[in-house]
C-alpha positions in Angstrom: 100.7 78.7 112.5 102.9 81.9 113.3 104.8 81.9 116.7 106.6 85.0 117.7 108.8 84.8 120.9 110.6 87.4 122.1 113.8 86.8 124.8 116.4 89.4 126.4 117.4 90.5 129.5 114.3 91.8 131.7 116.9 94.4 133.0 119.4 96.9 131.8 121.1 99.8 133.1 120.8 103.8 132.0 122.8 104.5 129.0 123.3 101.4 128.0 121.7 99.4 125.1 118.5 97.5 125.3 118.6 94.3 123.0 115.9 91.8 122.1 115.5 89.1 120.3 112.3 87.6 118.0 112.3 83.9 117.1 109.5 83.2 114.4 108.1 79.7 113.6 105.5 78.8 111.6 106.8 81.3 108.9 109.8 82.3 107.5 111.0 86.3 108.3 111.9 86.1 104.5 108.5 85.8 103.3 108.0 87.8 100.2 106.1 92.1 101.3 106.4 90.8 105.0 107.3 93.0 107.8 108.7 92.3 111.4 108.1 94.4 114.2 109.0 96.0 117.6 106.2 97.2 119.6 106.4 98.6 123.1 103.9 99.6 125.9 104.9 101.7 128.6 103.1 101.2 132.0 100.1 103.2 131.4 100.5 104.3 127.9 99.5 102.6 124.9 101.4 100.8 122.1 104.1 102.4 120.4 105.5 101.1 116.8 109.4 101.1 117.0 110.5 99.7 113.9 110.3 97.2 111.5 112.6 95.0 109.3 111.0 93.7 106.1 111.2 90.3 104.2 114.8 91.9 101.8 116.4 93.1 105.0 114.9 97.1 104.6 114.1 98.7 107.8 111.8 101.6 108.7 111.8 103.2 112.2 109.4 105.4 114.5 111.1 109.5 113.8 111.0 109.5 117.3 113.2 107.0 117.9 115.2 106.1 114.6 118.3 107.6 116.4 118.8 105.1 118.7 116.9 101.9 117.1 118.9 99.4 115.0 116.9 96.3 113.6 118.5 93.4 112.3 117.7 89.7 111.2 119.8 86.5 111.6 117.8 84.5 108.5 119.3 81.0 109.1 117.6 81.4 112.4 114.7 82.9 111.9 115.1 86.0 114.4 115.3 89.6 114.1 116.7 91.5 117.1 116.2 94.9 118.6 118.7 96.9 119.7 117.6 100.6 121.8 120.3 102.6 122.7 121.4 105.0 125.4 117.7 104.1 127.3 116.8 105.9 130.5 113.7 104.9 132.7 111.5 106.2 130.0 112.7 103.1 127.6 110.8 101.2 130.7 108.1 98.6 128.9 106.5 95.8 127.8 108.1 94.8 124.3 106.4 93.1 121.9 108.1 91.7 118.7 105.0 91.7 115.6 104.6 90.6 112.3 102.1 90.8 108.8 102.1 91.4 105.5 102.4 94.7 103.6 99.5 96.6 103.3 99.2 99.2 100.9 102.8 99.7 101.5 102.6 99.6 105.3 102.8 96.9 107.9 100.5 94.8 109.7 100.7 93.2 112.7 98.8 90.0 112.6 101.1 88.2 114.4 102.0 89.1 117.8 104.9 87.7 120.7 103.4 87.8 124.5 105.4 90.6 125.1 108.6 90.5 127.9 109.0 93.3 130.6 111.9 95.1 130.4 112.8 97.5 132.9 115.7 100.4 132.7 117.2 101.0 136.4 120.1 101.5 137.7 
């Protein structure tokens, strides 16, 4: 059985940089054509697809935020982390981390964190 958790400060600041971290169990992030995700929900909008790092370490990130996403993976820990920089307000969500298996070159999401809140204020 997959577990994603994610952890990270519920707060940050304007301008600074918003990092989270996914522990998986149940799986290994190295799994051969998987992907791992961040996911957001603003209050009131619907999901948004961040990014993604893949089972070799390959990441792929939303045009409209690629600029200021970074993904990364610790493998002898099982965890991939988000980092958003430079966030305003707008950054203000629920995050989600996600995982699945390519399909037809894309990712899936069949496994899924609870989510944390993270608020941007100053």
């Amino acid at each position: 059985q997959v577990q994603l958790q994610e952890s990270g400060p519920g707060l940050v600041k304007p301008s600074q940089t918003l990092s989270l971290t996914c522990t998986v169990s149940g799986g290994s992030i190295t799994t051969n054509y998987y992907t791992w995700s961040w996911i957001r929900q603003p209050p009131g909008r619907g999901l948004e697809w961040i990014g993604y790092i893949d089972y070799s370490g390959s990441t792929s990130s939303s045009p409209s935020l690629k600029s200021r996403t970074a993904i990364a993976r610790d493998t002898s820990k099982n965890q991939f982390i988000l980092q958003l920089s430079s966030v305003t307000p707008e950054d203000t969500a629920v995050y989600y981390c996600a995982g699945g298996g390519l399909i037809v070159d894309r990712p899936s999401f069949a496994f899924w964190g609870q989510g944390t809140q993270v608020t941007v204020s100053s």
